[in-house]
C-alpha positions as CSV (number, residue, x, y, z in Angstrom):
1,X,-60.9,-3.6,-89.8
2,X,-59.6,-4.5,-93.2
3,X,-55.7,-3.6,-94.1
4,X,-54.7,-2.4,-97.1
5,X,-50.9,-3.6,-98.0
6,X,-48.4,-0.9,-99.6
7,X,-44.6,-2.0,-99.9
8,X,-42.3,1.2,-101.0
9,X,-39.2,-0.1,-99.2
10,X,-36.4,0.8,-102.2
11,X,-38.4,3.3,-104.2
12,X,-37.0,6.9,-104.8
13,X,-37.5,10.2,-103.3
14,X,-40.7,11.6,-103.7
15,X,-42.9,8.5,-104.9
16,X,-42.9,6.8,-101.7
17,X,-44.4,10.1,-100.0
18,X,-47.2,10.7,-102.9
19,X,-47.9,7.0,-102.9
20,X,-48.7,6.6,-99.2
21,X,-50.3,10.1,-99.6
22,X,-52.6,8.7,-102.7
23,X,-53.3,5.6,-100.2
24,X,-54.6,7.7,-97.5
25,X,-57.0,9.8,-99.5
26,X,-58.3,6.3,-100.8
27,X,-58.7,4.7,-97.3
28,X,-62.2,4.6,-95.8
29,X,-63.6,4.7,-92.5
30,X,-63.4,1.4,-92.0
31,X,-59.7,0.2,-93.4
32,X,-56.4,1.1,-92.1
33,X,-53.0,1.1,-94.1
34,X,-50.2,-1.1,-93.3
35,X,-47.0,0.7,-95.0
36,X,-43.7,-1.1,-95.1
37,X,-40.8,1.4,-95.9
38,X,-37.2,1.8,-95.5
39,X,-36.8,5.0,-92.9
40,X,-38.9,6.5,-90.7
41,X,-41.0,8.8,-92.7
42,X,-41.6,12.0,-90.8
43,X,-43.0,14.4,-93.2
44,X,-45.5,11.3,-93.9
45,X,-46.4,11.5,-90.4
46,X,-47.0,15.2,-90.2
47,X,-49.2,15.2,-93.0
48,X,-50.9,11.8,-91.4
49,X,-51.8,13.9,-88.6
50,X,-53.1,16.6,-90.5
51,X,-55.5,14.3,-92.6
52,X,-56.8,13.1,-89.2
53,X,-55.3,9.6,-89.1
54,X,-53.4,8.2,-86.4
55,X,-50.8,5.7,-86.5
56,X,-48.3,3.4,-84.7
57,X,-45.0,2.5,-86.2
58,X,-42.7,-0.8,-85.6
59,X,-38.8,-0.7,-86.7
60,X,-38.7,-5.0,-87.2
61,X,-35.3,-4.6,-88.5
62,X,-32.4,-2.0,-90.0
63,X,-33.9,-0.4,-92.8
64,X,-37.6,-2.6,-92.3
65,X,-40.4,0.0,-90.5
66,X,-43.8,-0.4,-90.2
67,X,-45.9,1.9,-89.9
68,X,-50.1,1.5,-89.6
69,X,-53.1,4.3,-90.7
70,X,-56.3,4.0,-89.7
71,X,-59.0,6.7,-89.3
72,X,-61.1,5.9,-86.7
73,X,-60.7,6.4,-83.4
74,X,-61.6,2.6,-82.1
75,X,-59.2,-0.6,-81.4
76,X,-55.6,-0.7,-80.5
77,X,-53.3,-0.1,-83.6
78,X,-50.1,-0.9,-81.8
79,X,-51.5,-4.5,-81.4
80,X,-53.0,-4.9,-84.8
81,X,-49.7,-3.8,-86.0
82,X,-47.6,-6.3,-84.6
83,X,-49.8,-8.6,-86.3
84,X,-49.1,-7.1,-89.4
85,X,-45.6,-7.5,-89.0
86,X,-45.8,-11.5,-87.3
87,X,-44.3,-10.1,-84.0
């Protein structure tokens, strides 16, 4: 599965929403999205779910979560997270 990388840690209510948004409508079948960002994004997640994507998310530190997209239904995200992250 190839990762696609998008860092909005710091950025400003809304464009941290429509970029990750605009990153799932670009993600195909066989890529998942590794987002870095400052809080836990729950609206992001509700509209993950209704785009059909599942995902795992990973606080590393205060103010650091990660949080992985992907699509299909195959391999285990929480691990392929974690070595996103290095942990």
């Amino acid at each position: 599965m190839r990762i696609v990388e998008l860092d909005v840690r710091g950025l400003s209510h809304p464009e941290p929403l429509e970029r990750a948004v605009a990153a799932f409508d670009a993600l195909a079948e066989d890529e998942a999205l590794h987002l870095r960002i400052h809080r836990m994004p729950i609206p992001l997640l509700q509209i993950a779910e209704g785009r059909g994507l599942r995902y795992e998310a990973l606080e590393v530190g205060e103010g650091d979560f990660h949080l992985l997209f992907a699509r299909d239904e195959g391999g285990d995200l929480q691990a392929l997270l974690r070595e996103c992250c290095g942990v």
